[in-house]
RODO-2510 file (C-alpha; in nm, 4 decimals, decimal comma):
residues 90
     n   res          X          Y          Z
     1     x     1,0805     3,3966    -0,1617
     2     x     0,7457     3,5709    -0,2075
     3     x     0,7273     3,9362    -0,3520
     4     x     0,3544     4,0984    -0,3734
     5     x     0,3593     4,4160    -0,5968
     6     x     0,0653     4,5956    -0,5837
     7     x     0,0617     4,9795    -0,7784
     8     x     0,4306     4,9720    -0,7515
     9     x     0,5574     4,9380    -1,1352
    10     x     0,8905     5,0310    -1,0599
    11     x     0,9598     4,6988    -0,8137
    12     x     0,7617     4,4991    -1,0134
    13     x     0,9535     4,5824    -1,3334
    14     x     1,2895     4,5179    -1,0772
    15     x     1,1823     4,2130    -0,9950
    16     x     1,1164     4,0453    -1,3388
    17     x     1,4452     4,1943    -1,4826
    18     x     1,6127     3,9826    -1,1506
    19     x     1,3960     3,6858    -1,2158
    20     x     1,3346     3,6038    -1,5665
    21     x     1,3178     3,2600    -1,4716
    22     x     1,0097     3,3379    -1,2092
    23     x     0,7288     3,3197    -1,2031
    24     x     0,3812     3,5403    -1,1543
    25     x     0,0911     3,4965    -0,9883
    26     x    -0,1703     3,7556    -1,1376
    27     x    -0,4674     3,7778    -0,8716
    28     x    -0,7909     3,9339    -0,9701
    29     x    -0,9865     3,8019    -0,7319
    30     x    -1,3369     3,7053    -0,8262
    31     x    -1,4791     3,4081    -0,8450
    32     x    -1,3451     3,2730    -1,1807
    33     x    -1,0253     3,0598    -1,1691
    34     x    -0,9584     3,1442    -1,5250
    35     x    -0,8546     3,4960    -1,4134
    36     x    -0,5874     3,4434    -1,1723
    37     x    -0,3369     3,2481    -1,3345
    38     x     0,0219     3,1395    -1,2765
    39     x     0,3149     3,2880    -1,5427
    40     x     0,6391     3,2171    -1,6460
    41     x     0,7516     3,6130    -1,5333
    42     x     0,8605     3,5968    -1,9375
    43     x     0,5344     3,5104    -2,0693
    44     x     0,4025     3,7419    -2,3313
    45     x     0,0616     3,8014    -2,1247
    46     x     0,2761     3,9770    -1,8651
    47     x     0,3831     4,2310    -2,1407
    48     x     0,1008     4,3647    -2,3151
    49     x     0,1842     4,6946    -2,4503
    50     x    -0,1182     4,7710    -2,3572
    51     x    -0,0721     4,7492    -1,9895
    52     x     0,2364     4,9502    -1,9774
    53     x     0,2366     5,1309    -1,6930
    54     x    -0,0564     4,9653    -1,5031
    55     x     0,0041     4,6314    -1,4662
    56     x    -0,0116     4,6339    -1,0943
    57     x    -0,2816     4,7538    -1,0417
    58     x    -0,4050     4,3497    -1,0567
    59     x    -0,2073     4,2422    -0,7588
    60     x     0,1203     4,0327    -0,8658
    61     x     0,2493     3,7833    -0,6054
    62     x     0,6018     3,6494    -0,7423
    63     x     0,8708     3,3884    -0,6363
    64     x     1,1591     3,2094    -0,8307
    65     x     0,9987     2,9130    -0,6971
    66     x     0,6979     2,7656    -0,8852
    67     x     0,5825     2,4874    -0,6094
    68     x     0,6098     2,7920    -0,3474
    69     x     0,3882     3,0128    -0,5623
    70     x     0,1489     2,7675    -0,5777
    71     x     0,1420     2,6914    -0,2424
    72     x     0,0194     3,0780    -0,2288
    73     x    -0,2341     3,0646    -0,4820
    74     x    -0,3941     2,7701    -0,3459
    75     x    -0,3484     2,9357     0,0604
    76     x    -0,5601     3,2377    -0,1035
    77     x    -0,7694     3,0826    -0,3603
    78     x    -0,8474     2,6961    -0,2751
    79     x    -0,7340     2,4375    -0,4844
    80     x    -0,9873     2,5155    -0,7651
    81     x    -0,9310     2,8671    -0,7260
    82     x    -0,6389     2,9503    -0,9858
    83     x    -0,4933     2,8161    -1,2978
    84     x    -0,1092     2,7743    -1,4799
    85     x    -0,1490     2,9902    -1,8028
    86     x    -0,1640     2,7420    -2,0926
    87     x     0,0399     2,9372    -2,2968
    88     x     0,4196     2,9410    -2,0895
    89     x     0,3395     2,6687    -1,8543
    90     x     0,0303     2,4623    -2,0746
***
């Protein structure tokens, strides 16, 4: 199932303390790929200290299923359009 959080930290935070085997879609738009990238919801680029407290501000589209999210990111993006981080899911 799909879950968009967009400014709402509090459902956001929810979510990844339900799912910490999900899986995030950060979407910043744009035209690079290498900026909206698939994450394991554990990955340590989701949890920069430094993005306490804004972290949806970039739009996060979520599911516990990684073909599904995909699926999304391509529907919005086009198959060149996104990237898996290299890092949780290289």
């Amino acid at each position: 199932m799909i879950r968009i959080f967009k400014h709402d930290e509090p459902g956001y935070q929810s979510w990844l303390e339900e799912n910490p085997e999900g899986f995030v879609f950060n979407h910043l738009g744009g035209r690079d790929p290498k900026y909206n990238i698939i994450h394991n919801a554990s990955c340590r680029h989701l949890h920069r200290p430094a993005d306490e407290g804004v972290r949806t501000n970039v739009e996060k589209i979520c599911s516990d299923n990684l073909e599904e999210l995909m699926n999304k990111a391509t529907g919005l993006r086009g198959p060149a359009g996104w990237g898996c981080c290299k890092v949780c899911l290289g």
